[in-house]
FIBADREN-207867 format. One line per 10 residues: their letters; for each residue x, y, z of C-alpha. Coordinates in steps of 0.02 Angstrom, whole numbers, plus 50000, padded with zeros to 5 digits. Layout:
N
a = X/Y/Z | ...
This chain:
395
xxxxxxxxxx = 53916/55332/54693 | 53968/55445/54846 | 54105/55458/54938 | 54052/55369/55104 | 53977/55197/54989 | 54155/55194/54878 | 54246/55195/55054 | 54125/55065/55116 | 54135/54935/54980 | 54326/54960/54976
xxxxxxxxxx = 54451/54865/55050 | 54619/54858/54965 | 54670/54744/55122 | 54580/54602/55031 | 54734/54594/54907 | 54823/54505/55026 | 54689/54404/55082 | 54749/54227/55007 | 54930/54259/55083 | 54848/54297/55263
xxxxxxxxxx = 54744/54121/55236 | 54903/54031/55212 | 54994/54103/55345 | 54869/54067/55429 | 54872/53896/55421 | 55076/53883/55415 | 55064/53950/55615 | 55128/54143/55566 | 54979/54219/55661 | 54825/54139/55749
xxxxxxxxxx = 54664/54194/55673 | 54523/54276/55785 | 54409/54166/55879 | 54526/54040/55888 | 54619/53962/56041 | 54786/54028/56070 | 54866/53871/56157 | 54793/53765/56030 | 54852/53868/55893 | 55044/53876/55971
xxxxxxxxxx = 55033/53681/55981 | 54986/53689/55816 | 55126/53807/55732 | 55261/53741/55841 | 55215/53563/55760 | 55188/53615/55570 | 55349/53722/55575 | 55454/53571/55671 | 55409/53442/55563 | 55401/53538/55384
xxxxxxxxxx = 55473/53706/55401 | 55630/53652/55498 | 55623/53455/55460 | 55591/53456/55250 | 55749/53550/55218 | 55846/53482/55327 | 55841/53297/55228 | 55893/53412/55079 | 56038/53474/55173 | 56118/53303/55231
xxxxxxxxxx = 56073/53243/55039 | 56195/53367/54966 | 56334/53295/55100 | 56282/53134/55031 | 56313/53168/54854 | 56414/53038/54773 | 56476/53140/54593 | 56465/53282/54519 | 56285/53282/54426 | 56203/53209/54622
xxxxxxxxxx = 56285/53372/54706 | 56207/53486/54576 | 56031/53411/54578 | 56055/53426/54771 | 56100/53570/54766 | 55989/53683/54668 | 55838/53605/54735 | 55935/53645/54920 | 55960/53818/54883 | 55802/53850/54810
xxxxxxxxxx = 55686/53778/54970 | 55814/53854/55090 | 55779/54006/55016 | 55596/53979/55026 | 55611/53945/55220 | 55729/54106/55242 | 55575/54201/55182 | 55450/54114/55277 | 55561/54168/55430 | 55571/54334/55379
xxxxxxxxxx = 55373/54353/55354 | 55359/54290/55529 | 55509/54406/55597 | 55384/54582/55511 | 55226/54515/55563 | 55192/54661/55668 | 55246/54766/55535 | 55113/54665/55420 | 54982/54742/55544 | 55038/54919/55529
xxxxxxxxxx = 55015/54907/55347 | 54855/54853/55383 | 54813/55016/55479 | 54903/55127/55337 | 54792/55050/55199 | 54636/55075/55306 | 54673/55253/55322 | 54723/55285/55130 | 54557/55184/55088 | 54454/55327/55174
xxxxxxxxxx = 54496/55443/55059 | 54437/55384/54908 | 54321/55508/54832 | 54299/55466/54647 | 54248/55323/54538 | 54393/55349/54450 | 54501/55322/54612 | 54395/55174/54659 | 54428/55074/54479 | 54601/55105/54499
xxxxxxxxxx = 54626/55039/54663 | 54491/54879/54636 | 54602/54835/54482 | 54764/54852/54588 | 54672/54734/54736 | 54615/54602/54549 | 54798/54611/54485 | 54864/54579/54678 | 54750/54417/54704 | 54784/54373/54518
xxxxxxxxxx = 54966/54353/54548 | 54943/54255/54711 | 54843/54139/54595 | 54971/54134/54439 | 55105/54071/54587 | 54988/53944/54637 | 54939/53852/54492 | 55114/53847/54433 | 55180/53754/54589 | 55025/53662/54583
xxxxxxxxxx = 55079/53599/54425 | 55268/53581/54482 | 55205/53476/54614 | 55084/53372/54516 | 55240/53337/54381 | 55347/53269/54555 | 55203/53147/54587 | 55183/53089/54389 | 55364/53058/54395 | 55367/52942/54537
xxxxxxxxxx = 55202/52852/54466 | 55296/52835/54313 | 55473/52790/54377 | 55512/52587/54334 | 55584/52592/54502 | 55537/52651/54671 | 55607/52843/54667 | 55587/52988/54793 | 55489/53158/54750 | 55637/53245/54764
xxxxxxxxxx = 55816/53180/54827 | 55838/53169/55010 | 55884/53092/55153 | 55797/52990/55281 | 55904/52876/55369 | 55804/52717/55315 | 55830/52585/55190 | 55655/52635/55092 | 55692/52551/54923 | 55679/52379/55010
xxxxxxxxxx = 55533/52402/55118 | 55358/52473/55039 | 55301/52514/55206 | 55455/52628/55246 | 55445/52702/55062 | 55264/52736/55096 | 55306/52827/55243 | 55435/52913/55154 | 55335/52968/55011 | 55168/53024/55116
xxxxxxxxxx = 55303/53143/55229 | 55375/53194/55059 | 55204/53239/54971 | 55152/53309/55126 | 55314/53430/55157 | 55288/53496/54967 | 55111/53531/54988 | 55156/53629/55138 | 55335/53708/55068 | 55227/53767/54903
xxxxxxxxxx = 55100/53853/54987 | 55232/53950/55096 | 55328/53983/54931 | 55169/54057/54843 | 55143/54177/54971 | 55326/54207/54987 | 55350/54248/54816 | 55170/54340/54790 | 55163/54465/54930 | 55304/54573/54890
xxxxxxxxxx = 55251/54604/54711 | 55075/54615/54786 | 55118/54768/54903 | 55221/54858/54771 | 55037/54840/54665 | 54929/54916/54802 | 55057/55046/54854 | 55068/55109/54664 | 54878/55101/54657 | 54870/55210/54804
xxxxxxxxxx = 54997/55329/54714 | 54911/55336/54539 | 54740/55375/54665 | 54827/55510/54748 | 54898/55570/54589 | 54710/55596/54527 | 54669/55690/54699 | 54785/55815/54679 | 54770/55861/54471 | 54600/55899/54532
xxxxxxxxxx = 54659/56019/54650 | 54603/56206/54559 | 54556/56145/54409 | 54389/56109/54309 | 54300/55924/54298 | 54377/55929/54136 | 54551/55957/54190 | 54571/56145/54121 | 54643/56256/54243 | 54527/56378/54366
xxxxxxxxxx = 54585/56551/54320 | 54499/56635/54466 | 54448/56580/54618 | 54319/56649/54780 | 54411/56663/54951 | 54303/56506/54994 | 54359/56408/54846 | 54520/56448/54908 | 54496/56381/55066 | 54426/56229/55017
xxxxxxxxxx = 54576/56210/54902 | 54693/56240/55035 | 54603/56100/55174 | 54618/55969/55014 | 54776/56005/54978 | 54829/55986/55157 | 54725/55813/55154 | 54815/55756/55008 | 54993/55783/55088 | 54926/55695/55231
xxxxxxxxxx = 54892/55562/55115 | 55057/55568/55029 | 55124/55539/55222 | 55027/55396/55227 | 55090/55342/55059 | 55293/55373/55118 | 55257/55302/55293 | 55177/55123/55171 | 55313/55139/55064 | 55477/55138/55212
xxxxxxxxxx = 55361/54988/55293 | 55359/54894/55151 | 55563/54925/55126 | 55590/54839/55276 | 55476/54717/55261 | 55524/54628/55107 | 55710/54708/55110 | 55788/54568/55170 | 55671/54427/55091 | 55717/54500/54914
xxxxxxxxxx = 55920/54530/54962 | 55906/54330/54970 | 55813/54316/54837 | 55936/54395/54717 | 56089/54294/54798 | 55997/54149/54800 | 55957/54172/54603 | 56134/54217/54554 | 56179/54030/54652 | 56083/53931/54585
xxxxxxxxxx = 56111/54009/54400 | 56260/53950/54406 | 56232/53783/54477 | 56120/53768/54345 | 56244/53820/54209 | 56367/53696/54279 | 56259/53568/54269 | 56184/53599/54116 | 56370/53610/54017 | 56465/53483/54099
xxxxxxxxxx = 56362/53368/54191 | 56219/53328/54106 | 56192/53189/53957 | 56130/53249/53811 | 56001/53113/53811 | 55965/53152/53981 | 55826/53243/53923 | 55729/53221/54104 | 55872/53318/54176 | 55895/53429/54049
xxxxxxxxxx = 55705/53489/54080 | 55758/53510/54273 | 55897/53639/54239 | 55785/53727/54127 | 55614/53745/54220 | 55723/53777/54380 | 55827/53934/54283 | 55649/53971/54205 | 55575/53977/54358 | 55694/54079/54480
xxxxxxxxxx = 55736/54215/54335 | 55546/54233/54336 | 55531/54244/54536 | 55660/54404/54502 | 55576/54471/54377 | 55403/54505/54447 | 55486/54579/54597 | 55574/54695/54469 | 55446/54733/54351 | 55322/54797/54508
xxxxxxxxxx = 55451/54901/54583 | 55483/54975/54424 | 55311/55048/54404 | 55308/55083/54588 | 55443/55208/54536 | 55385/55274/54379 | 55214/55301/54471 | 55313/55415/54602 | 55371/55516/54455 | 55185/55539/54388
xxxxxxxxxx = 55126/55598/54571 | 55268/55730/54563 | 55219/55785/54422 | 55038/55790/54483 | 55093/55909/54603 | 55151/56032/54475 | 54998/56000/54362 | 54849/56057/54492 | 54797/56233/54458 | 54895/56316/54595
xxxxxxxxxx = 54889/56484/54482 | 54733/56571/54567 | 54785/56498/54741 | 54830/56580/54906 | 54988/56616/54963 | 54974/56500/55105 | 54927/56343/54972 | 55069/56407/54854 | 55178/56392/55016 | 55142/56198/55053
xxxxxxxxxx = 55138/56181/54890 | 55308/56223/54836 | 55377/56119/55054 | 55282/55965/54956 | 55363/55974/54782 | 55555/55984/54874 | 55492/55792/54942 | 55426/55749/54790 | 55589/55764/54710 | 55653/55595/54782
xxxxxxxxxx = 55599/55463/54687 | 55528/55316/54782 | 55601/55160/54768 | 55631/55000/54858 | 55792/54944/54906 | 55832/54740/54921 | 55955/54725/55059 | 55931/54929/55082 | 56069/54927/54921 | 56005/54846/54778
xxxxxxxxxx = 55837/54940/54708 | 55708/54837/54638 | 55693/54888/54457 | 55709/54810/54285 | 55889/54905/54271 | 55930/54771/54416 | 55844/54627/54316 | 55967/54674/54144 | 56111/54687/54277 | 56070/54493/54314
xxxxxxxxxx = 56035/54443/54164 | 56187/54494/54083 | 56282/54421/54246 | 56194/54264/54207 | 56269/54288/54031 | 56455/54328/54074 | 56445/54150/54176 | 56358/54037/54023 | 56489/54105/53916 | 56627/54086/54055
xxxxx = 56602/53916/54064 | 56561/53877/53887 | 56744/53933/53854 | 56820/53828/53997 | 56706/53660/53936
């Protein structure tokens, strides 16, 4: 296929393209062809009475609580949709820098020049949408489990414990009310957590597709189809050498100018993330050894899907900035691989100004401190450890 139909029919944009939809819809930014006014109306609304409103009925709750065991419940489900919000914030505080990406990727996509750089990038763009769609179905099914709950509760119970300043267990209107506001503030909360919790692991994938691309650019640089080094070379051949070569650092510009935008785009989100996850690890852990009944097996669930579920949220985050990193470390050493033997002076000269860069290894800092890297996730782990054991030995 040439080059001009693989840039055509590629668009590694469309990774993010279920995470746009919902924020979207959640009042983030107005799509095209759309009323502005309207659209303002509209976000200011959906933000009031979800974004702002939902968690704040968790908040009072946990003021509420009358022991122990109500304060921990309240408290880790707190934590974890304040946490949720604090991210939905923060995608609305980079927006703009959302759009820059945007402009970067466009660029990058242009210079795709190989099947082999197309399939890599198409199955970076499958695994992006893929983990938008692993998030949703599991808090589809978190939600659905909330609403079999309260079906199958022998008294009138809320989807999750709040607040509302009404005497609902007496009155089935009031409790309807209650519920529809509650079912309708989850819907709306999960979908903001999916794409909270999906795009920063989705960038990571289609920046390291982009490097393992680039990486096949430049090993091609002086050497056969086959990948066996070019031992001579015309004075055209090294010219056309040199103008790729010079396109490819361009490229690797583009790659260091997505990489520092996407630092300080999720930066902060994943910072809270990690504190967040430490928290509530240890709420959990509290609750788990000291509060909970052993034949309390409904609660007993809770604790475990909830530590389950934010040591996975970490985890992805990790695991993609991981190979983000180790990917850096293959496009170094692409660098050193082409066949820069039979080249000018001039190429040997960029050559060698690109390889002192290229010594840095790429990697993406949470809270511009703590890198995003399975070293991180073993740090946590074994943090979550010390505390079990802690308070197995106070119990």
């Amino acid at each position: 296929m040439p080059k001009e139909v693989l840039c055509l029919t590629l668009d590694t944009n469309s990774a993010f393209q279920y995470q746009w939809k919902v924020w979207h819809y959640m009042g983030i930014k107005a799509p095209e062809n759309i009323n502005r006014k309207l659209y303002q109306l509209y976000a200011v609304f959906i933000n009031s009475f979800v974004t702002l409103l939902f968690p704040l009925t968790l908040i009072v709750n946990v003021f509420l609580a009358q022991n122990l065991q109500q304060l921990c419940e309240n408290l880790t489900i707190t934590l974890s949709d304040s946490l949720a919000n604090v991210k939905f914030i923060n995608v609305y505080l980079v927006r703009h820098e959302l759009d820059s990406i945007q402009l970067i990727l466009r660029r990058l996509d242009s210079r795709i020049q190989t099947r082999g750089e197309y399939n890599i990038l198409k199955s970076a763009i499958r695994k992006a949408q893929t983990t938008f769609l692993i998030f949703l179905r599991l808090f589809t099914v978190g939600t659905v489990l909330s609403v079999v709950k309260i079906i199958l509760a022998e008294k009138r119970s809320l989807l999750y414990p709040a607040w509302f300043g009404v005497n609902w267990e007496e009155s089935a209107f009031k409790y309807a009310i209650v519920i529809s506001y509650q079912l309708f503030g989850l819907i709306v909360q999960a979908l903001q957590n999916v794409a909270n919790d999906s795009y920063p692991p989705s960038y990571l994938i289609i920046l390291t597709g982009h490097m393992e691309a680039l990486e096949i650019r430049v090993k091609a640089l002086g050497n056969h189809a086959d990948g066996t080094l070019k031992v001579s070379l015309t004075a055209k051949e090294q010219n056309d050498c040199l103008k790729e070569l010079n396109e490819c650092i361009k490229d690797y510009i583009n790659i260091l100018k997505l990489h520092s935008t996407i630092q300080r785009v999720i930066s902060k989100a994943c910072l809270a993330q990690f504190v967040c996850s430490a928290l509530i690890q240890c709420i959990v852990g509290l609750h788990f050894l000291y509060v909970v009944d052993t034949a309390d097996y409904e609660a007993t669930i809770l604790s475990v899907i909830f530590f389950v579920a934010i040591t996975m949220e970490v985890f992805v985050i990790c695991y993609f900035g991981q190979m983000m990193s180790l990917q850096s470390w293959n496009l170094t050493y692409a660098f050193y691989s082409c066949g820069w033997l039979a080249q000018s002076p001039i190429f040997k000269r960029n050559l060698i100004i690109t390889l002192i860069r290229t010594q840095r290894t790429s990697i993406i800092l949470a809270g511009s401190y703590i890198p995003l890297n399975l070293p991180t996730f073993v740090q946590l782990m074994k943090f979550a450890y010390s505390t079990f054991t802690l308070l197995i030995r106070f119990k």
